[in-house]
N, C-alpha and C positions, 0 to 999 in steps of 0.2 A: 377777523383773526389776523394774526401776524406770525409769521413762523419762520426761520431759514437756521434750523438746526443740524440740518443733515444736506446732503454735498447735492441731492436731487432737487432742493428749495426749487423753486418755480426761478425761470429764466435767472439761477445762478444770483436773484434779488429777495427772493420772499414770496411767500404761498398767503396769499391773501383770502381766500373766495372758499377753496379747499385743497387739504394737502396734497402735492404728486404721492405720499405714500398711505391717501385713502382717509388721512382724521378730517373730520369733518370738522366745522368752525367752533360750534358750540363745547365739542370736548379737546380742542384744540384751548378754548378760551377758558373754558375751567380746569386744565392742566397749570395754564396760568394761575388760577386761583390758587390752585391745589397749593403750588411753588411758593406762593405769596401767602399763603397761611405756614405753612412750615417756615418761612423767615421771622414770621409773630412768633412761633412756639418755641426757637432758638433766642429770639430773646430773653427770656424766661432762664431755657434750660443752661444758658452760658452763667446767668447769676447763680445760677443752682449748684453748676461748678465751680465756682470760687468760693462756695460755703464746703466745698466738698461732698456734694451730693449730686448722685445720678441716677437716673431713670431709664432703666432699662427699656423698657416696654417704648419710650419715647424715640428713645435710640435706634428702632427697629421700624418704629414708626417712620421716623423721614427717611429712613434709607430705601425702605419700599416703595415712596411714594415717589422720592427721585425717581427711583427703576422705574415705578408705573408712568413715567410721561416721557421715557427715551422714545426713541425713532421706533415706532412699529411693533411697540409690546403693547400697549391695552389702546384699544378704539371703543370701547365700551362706556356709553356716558353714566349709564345710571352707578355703576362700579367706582366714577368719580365725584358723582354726588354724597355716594355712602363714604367714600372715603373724607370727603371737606366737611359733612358732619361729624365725623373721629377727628376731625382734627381740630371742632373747637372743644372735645372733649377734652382731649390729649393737653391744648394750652390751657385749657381752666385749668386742669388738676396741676397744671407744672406752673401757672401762678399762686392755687391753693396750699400750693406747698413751700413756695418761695415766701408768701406771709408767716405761713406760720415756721417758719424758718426764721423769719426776721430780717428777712431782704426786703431790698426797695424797689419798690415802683410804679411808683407815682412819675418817674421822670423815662419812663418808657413809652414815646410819642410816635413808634410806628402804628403806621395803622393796622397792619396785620396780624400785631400784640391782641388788638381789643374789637375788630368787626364782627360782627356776626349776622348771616342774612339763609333762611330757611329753607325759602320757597327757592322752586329754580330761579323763576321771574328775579329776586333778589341776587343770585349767586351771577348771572348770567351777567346782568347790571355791572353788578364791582367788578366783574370779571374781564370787561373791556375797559377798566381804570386802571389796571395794574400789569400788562403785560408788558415785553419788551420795548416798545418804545414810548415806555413814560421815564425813559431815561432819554434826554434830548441833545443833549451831547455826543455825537457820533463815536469819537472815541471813545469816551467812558462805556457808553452801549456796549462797544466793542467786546471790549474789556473784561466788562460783569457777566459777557452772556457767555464768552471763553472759558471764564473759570465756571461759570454755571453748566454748563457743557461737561467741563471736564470732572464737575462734581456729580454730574448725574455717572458717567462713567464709573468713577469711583465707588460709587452705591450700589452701582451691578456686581462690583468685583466683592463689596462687601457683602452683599446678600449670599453667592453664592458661599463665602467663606463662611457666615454663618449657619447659614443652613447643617453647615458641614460640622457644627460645634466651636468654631476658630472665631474670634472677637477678639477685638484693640478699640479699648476704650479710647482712648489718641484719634485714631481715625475718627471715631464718632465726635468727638471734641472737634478737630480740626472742620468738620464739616458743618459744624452749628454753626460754629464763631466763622468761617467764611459766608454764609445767610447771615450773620448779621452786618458783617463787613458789607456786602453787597447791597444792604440800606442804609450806607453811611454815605453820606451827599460830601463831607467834608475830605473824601479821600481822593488825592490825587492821580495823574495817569499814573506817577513813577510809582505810587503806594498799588496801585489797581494791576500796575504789572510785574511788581517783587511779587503779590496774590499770585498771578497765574505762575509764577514760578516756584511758592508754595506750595500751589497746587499741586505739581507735578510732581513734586518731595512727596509727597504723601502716598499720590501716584502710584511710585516704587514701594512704597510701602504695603499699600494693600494690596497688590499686584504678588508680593513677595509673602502676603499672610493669604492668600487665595493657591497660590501655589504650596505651600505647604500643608493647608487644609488636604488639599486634593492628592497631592502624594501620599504624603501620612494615612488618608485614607484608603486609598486604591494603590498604592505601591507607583516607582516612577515608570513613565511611560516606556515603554520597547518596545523596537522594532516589531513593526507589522504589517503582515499585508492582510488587506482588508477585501474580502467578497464584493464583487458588486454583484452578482447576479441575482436568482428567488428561488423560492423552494417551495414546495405544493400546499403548504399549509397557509391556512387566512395569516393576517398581520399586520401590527400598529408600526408606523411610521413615528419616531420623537422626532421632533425640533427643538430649536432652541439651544440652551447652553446648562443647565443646571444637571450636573453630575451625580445628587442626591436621590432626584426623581430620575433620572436613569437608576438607579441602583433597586430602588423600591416595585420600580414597574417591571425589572426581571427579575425579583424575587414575587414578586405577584402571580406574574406570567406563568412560571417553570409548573412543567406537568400539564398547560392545560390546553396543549395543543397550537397556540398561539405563536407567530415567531415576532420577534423585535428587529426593526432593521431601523439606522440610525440617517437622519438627515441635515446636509448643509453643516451648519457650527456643533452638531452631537456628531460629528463622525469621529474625531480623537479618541471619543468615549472605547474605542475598540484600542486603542493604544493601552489599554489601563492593567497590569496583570488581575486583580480581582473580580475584571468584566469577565476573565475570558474561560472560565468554567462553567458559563452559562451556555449549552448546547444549542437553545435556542436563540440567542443571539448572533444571526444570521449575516449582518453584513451592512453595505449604506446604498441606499437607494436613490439615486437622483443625484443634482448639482446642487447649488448655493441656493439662499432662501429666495432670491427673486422667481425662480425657476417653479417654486411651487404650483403654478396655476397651471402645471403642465405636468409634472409627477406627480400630483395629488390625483390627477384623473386618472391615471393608470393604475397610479398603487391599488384603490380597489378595496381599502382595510381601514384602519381606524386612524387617529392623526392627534398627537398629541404636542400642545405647545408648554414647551417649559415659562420658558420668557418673550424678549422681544425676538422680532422675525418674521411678523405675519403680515399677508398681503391680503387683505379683503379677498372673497371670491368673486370670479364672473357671474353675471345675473343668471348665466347658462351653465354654470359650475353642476359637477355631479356629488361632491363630495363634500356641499356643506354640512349637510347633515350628521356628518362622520366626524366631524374637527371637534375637541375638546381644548381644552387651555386649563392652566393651575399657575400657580404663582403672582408673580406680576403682570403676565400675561392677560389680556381680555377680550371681547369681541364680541356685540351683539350680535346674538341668535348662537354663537358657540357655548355647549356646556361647560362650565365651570367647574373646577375638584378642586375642594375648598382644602386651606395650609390644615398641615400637622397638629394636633392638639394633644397637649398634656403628656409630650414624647412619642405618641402613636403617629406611626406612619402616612400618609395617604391613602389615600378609600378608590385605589385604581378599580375593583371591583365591576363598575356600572363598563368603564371603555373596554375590559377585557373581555362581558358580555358581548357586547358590541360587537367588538370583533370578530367574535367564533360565528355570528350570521353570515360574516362576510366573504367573498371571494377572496382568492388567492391573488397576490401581486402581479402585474403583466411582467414578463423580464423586458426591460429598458436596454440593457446593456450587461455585457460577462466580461469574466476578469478580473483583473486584481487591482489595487492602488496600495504605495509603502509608503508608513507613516511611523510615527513615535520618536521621532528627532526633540526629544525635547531636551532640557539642559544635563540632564543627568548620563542621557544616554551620549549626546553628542563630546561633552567631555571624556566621557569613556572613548571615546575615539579619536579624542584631541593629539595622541602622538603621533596618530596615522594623519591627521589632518595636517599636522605643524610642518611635518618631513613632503605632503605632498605640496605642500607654498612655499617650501624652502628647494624643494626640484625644479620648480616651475610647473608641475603636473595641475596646479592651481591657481589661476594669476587674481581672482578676487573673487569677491564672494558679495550677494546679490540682497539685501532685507528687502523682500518685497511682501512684506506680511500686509495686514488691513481689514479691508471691507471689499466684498463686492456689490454691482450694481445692476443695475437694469440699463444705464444711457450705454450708447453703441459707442462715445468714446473711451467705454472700459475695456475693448479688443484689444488694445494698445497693449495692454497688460501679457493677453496673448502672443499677439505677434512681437514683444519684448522677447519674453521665454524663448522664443523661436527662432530668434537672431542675437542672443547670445551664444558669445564662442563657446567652444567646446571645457575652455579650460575653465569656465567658471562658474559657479554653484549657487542656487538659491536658497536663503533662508527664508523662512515663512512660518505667520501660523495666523488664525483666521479665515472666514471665507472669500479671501481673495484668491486663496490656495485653487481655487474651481477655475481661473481660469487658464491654468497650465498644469495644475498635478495629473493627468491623464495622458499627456503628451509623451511620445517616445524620446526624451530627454536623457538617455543613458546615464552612465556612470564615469568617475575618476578613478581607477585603480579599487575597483568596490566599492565609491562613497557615490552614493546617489547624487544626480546632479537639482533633487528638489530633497530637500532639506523640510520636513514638512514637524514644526514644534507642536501642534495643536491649535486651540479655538482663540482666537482675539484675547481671553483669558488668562492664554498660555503665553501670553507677549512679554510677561519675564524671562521667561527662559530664552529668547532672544537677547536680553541684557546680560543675563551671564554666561551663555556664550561669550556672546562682544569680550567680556571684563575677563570669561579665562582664557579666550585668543591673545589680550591683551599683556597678560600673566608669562604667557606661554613664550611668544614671541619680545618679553623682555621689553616692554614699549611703556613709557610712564601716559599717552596718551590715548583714549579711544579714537579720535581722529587720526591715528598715524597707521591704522588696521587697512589689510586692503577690503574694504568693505564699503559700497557703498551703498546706500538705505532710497530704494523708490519705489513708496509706501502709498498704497492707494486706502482712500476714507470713504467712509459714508455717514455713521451716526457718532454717537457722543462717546460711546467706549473708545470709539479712534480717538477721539480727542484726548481723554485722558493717556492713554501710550503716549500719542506724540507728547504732551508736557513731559512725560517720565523721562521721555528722551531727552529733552531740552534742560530738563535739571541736570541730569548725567552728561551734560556738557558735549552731546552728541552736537554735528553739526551739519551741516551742507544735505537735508535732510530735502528730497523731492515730493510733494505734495500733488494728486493728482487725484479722480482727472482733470478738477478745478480746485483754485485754493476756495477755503472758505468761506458765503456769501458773510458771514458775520464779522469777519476781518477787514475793518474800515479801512481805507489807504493809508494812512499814517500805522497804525497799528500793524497792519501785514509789514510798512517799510523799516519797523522797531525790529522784525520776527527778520527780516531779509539781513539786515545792518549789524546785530546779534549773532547771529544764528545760521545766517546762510540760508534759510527757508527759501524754495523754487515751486515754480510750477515744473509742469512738463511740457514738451513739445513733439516733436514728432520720435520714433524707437532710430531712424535714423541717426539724428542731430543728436538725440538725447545719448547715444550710444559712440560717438563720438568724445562727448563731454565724459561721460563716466567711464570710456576704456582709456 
């Protein structure tokens, strides 16, 4: 296997052997296929659009199958074997239909157009012909796996907006015809890196059709303070990110005893005014997704994965048994609750069982945490913001949204929060938030000094903050804001933000706790020369630089 898509890659080079986050070789190696058949099935569906014809179901197809091979949503091989056989279904039917269309292609010489191989023995084979480095060119590698990165992101941001009813056909366009760009040998670095900055146009886009799914639907987020503590009844723990199957499991739930308490990147979900008529929806349990193998022992109750998030358990784990997955999500030996069918909801049914056998939560921790900063609400308070940086009561303001992790140098992150003056403010949204939203970081004049927008999802509403500070204070530049962005990553939804940011002409942007192992030297010195892109160094020095 070859892998260095997310920021824990083995020694900061590539996970060879088996991943730091638990995928083992062979479904590490047919994620590669998986990726490499969906570039065959865009060839097809891109001539299909220049006849004027789309295929919905196709359309749903790659965006799932992107999400299914982000950082730490399915570990599940046989879930990827079923899925690379749909997907020589998926291209037959979208070549059967391009003939009798009266399209051409005969001159359609990838091979991912036309392989097909049954057995594993076969899949496994091709499967180590087509991964990332059958592209030999360090740069170009570079390049293709940046924007491959930031497409898989983009396909997380699309699924949830679907789910939601919210679809842009454009999005799904742009995303076929970038898989087919990524099998063209004839394109340049400069063409490969106008691509990544495509990318990140679109980026804003579904990021901006993902946020309006999700208001439209649940109303905009407000201020909240959210329970951490427990309460006597058993109870399922969500993970994950998908807002839809939050809504379905506390309409499932209500009356049957059961409480819901939300985990890591579902904690927003209590920000939503529609969640919060739900009496059983309790509170958030625990820290960020790393942290699992240590709130999962204590919660005690059932454990549901929306998406990606999951950390294998220990051999001495108590609570495999309890873990369920749905979506894009997978993981042998966890049950499965298979998608929606024909508008009906999910069949939560079997885990709500489940649950009422089980013990009640251990309390971890009591108190509260405030959240629901997201763009609707913060602009509602954009007078009071604007008057308190024109007193001085505010001297800049902190993006430290992202990812968090498990390496010890993501404390950095903490003792950052820690040693910020008093007069200046964090924006965030993502589970990087865990490693200072608990902190006795007071207030400015009433405005919190953590700033908390929601789940890595919610990373638009960071952008227009930005554009209505920008507004606000009369400045034709986002760069001229006192703001500055030191953004910590881990998997491929960072990645797509950060391009969003780099389209929007964001700059001097700090990348930590490592820049990315897939960012060749030349390529990171484009990103530096550009852009301003930094690592970090120590909260001293770096603190220096940015006050």
């Amino acid at each position: 296997m070859f892998c260095y898509q997310c920021q824990e890659t083995s020694k900061n080079e590539g996970c060879t052997i088996i991943g730091v986050c638990g995928k083992t070789a062979d479904v590490a190696n047919l994620q590669d296929l998986l990726m490499f058949l969906c570039k065959g099935i865009s060839h097809y569906t891109m001539r299909l659009r220049k006849l004027g014809i789309e295929i919905c179901e196709i359309d749903r197809f790659i965006v799932d199958s992107l999400f299914m091979t982000i950082t730490n949503a399915n570990f599940d091989k046989s879930r990827f074997i079923t899925r690379i056989l749909m997907a020589y279904e998926m291209r037959n039917a979208a070549r059967e239909r391009l003939i009798s269309a009266g399209g051409k292609i005969d001159d359609i010489k990838f091979d991912g157009a036309h392989w097909i191989g049954e057995t594993e023995e076969e899949m496994a084979e091709k499967a180590l012909k087509v991964g990332i480095l059958t592209s030999e060119n360090i740069d170009i590698r570079s390049l293709r796996e940046l924007t491959t990165y930031g497409l898989k992101g983009m396909a997380a941001y699309a699924e949830h907006a679907y789910n939601l009813g919210y679809t842009d056909s454009k999005i799904y366009s742009f995303i076929q015809k970038t898989l087919v760009d990524l099998t063209d040998d004839t394109l340049s670095i400069n063409d490969l890196t106008t691509l990544v900055l495509e990318t990140g146009k679109y980026g804003v886009q579904v990021m901006a059709l993902l946020d309006r799914a999700n208001t439209s639907s649940y109303g905009n987020p407000e201020i909240t303070k959210v329970n951490l503590g427990v309460r006597n009844n058993p109870g399922i723990l969500i993970s994950g990110h998908d807002l839809k199957d939050m809504e379905e499991l506390l309409k499932q739930t209500e009356g049957t005893g059961v409480d819901v308490y939300t985990h890591s990147e579902m904690l927003p979900a209590h920000y939503y005014p529609a969640f919060k008529k739900y009496s059983h929806f309790v509170g958030n349990y625990g820290g960020a997704w790393w942290n699992q193998i240590n709130d999962f022992e204590t919660f005690n109750g059932v454990f549901l994965f929306t998406t990606n998030c999951i950390v294998p358990p220990r051999k001495n784990s108590t609570y495999g048994d309890r873990v369920y997955t749905t979506g894009a999500s997978g993981f042998g030996g966890f049950k499965h609750i298979e998608d929606r069918n024909d508008g009906h909801p999910k069949d939560f049914s079997e885990l709500i069982e489940h649950a009422k056998r089980c013990s009640a939560p251990t309390e971890i921790e009591n108190g509260e945490i405030v959240g629901g900063f997201a763009h609707n609400q913060v602009i509602a308070l954009s007078d009071k913001i604007v008057e308190a940086v024109k007193n001085g009561a505010i001297r800049k303001f902190f993006v430290m949204g992202g990812c968090d992790g498990r390496v010890r140098g993501r404390n950095y992150y903490t003792e950052f929060a820690e040693k910020l003056p008093n007069d200046t403010v964090i924006l965030t949204a993502g589970c990087a938030k865990y490693r200072y939203n608990k902190l006795p970081l007071g207030d400015i004049n009433g405005i919190p000094r953590v700033l908390d927008a929601g789940q890595c999802n919610d990373s638009y509403s960071l952008v227009k903050i930005a554009l209505a500070l920008k507004d606000a204070f009369g400045l034709d530049d986002l760069n001229d804001l006192p703001i500055v962005y030191n953004i910590a990553w881990y998997e491929q939804k960072a990645v797509i933000v950060l391009l969003a940011l780099l389209s929007l002409g964001v700059k001097n942007i700090h990348l930590g706790p490592t820049l990315p192992a897939f960012l060749s030297p030349n390529v990171a010195n484009v990103l530096i020369n550009m852009f301003g892109i930094s690592g970090i160094t120590t909260v001293d020095e770096d603190l220096k630089v940015f006050m």
